[in-house]
N, C-alpha and C positions, 0 to 999 in steps of 0.2 A: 547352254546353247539356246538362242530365241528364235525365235521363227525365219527371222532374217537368215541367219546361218543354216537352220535346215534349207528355205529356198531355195539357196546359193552352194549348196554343199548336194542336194539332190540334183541341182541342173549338172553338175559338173558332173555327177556318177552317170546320170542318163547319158551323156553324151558320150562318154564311154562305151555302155551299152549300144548307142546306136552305131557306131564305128564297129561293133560286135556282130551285130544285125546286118549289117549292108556284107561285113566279109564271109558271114554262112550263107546269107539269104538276097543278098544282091540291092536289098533296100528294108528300110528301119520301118520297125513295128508303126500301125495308123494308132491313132487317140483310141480309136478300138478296142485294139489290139490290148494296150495297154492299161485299159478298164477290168478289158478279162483278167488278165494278169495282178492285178489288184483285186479283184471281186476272190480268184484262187486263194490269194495271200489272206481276205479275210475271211473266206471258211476256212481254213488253218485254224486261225485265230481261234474260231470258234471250239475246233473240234480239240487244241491243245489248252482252251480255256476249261472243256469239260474233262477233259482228263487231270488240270489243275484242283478243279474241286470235286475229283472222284468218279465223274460220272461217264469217264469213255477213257480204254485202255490204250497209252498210246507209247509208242517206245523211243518218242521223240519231244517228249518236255519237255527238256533244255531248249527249245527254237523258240519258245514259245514271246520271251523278251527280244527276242530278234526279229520273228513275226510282226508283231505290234511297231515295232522300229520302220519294219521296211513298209505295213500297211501307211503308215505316215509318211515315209517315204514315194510312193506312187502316189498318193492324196497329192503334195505337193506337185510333182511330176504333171499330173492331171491337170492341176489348176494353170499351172506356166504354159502347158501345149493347146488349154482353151482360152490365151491370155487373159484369166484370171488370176489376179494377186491373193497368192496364201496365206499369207498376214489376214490381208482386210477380211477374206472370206471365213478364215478362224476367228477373230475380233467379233465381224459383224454377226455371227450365231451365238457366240458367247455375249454378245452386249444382248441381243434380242432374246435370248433363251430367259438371262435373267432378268432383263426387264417385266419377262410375260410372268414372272414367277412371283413377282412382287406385288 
């Protein structure tokens, strides 16, 4: 799968979710909203990262490849709702990261 297809495959899950949002809550989560929601997904990460190499007891380590999936999943979500392109903004840190490296 390349970034194209998560793009395109996360806008389609969100929009589900916000069809989710409007029928419990009457209107869909703001960019906000959905920051927090993402910021929760990577302290997960965190806390099922240190349970991975021993160091926090967790009784949920199987999430923990699914975590990491859905944290890249709101990244994208995030970029489409401050129209930001995902691609370029994954590219553009990876071109730049290694050019400063060199």
């Amino acid at each position: 799968m390349d970034l194209k297809d998560v793009d395109r495959l996360s806008e389609e899950i969100r929009s589900k979710y916000h069809e989710l949002e409007k029928e419990l809550h009457g209107s869909t989560w703001s960019v906000e909203e959905d920051a927090l929601a993402f910021l929760t997904d990577a302290g997960l990460v965190g806390r099922l990262t240190m349970d991975n190499q021993g160091r926090w007891p967790s009784e949920n380590r199987q999430m923990l490849p699914s975590k990491i999936g859905e944290c890249v999943w709101w990244l994208a979500v995030l970029a489409q709702r401050m129209d930001l392109d995902f691609e370029e903004c994954v590219e553009e840190f990876l071109s730049n990261r290694l050019d400063s490296l060199k």
